[in-house]
N, C-alpha and C positions, 0 to 999 in steps of 0.2 A: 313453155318451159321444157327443157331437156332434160329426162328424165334416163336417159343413157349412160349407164353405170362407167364410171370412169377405169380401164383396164390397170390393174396393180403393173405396175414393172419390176416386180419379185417375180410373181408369177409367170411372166414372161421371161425374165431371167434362168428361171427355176425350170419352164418347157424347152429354151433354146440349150442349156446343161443335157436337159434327157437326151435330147435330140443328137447331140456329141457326143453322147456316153455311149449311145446307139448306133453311132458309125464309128464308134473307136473301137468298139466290140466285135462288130462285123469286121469288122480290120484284121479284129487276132486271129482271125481262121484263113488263113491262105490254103483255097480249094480250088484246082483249078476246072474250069467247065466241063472237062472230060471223065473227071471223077462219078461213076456211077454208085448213088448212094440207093440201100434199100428203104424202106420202111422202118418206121419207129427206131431210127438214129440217132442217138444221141451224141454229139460232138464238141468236145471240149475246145477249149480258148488255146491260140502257141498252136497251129497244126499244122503241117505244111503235107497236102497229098496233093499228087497227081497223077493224072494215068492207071487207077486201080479202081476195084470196086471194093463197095462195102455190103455186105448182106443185110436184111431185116433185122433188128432188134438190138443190134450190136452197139456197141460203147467204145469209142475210143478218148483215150484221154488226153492231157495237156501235155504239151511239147513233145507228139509223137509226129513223126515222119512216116509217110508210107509212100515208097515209090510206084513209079510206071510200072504196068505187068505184073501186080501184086492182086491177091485177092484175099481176102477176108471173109470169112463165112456167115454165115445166121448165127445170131443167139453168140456172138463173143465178146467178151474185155479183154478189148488193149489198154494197161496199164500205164500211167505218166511216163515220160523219157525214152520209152522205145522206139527202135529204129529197123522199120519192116523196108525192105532195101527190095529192088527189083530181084522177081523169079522166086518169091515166096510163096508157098500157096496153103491158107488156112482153113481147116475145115470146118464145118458147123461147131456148138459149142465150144470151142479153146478158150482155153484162160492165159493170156499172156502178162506176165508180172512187169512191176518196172524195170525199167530202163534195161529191157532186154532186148540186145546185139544180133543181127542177123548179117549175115555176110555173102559173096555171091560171086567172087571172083578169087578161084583157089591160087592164084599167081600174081598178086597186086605188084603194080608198078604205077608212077607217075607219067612216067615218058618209054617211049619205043628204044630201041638199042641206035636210032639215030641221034637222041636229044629229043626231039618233038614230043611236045605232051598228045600223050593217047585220046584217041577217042572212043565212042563207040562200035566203030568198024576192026578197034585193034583188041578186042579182049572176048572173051565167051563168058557169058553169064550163064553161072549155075544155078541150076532151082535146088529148093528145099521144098518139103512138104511136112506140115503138121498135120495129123490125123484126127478125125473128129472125138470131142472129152481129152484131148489131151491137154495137158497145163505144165506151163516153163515160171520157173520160178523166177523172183526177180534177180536182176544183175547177171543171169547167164547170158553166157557168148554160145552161140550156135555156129561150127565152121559151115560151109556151103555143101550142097550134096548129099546132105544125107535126110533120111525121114524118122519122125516122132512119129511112133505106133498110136494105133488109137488105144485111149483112155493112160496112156503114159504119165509120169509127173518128171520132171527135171527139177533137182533140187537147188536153190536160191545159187546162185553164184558160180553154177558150174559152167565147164567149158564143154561143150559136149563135138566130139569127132568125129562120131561114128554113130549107125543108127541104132535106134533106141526101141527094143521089140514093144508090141501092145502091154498094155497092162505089168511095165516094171517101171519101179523107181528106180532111179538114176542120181546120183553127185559126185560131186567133186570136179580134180583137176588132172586128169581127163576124167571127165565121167564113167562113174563104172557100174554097174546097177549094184541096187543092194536088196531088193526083195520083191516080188509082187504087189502092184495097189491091194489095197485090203478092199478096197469098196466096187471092186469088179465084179462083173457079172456073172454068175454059177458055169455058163458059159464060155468064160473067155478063161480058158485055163493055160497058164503061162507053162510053156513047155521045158526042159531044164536046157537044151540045146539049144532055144532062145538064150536064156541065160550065160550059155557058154559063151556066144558069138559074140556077146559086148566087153565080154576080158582077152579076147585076143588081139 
């Protein structure tokens, strides 16, 4: 007598679903092999990097981009929708909001003054630098060139042009600061000539 349990075809149905669900999933992450990830990473589904690193502990979320020669530091969140573009460079701790804009080329064009579409032998990429505890609020646009002082805030939605001394808030359109973080350190005293340099 055969006593060999006859297999359900639910449950075979039910394991070859997992199995799909499992490579569809892995699908939603386009990483490409050269992407150096640190330690205890968590990376959300919609991602498309290449060419960048990511530090220990950091969070990036759904439907973020991060190009070639980008880095990202320890200990950050990238935010849904963001678009960290080549020549960015993130320092430890930052908090990046959604779908916040970073940009790298202060002279965009499609094509050369021949016609030909450009490529990357025809343009200069500019770096930006956020500084470490600094946090961008969501929906801000960052133009190219300029640096987020550490422990800085950019308030939601701003455009910011120019750099942004340590330890002030900043909003608006152009960003303009408007006071000191209150949560700085007894140390980092924001000096008033910092404050002058971001209204001219």
């Amino acid at each position: 007598m055969n006593h060999e349990r006859e297999r359900d075809p639910r449950a075979d149905a039910t394991a070859e679903k997992q199995t799909q669900s499992a490579e569809a999933i892995f699908r939603m992450q386009l990483i490409a092999n050269d992407v150096h990830v640190g330690r205890n990473v968590a990376i959300r589904d919609f991602v498309n990097l290449y060419g960048c690193s990511i530090g220990d502990n950091s969070r990036i979320g759904t439907f973020v981009e991060i190009q070639k020669g980008s880095r990202i530091g320890q200990n950050c969140k990238i935010s849904s929708h963001t678009f960290i573009c080549e020549g960015v460079q993130i320092d430890d701790d930052v908090f990046i909001g959604h779908g916040v804009m970073f940009t790298n080329d202060a002279y965009p064009r499609a094509t050369s003054s021949n016609g030909t579409l450009k490529t990357d032998a025809d343009w200069v990429c500019v770096p930006t630098h956020i500084e470490r505890w600094a946090a961008i609020g969501s929906g801000a646009t960052l133009l190219c060139g300029i640096t987020i002082g550490e422990g800085a805030i950019v308030g939601a939605g701003s455009v910011v042009t120019k750099d942004v001394a340590p330890y002030m808030v900043v909003a608006g359109n152009p960003a303009r600061p408007l006071r000191p973080v209150p949560d700085r350190p007894a140390a980092a005293v924001v000096q008033p000539s910092n404050v002058a340099e971001q209204t001219t």
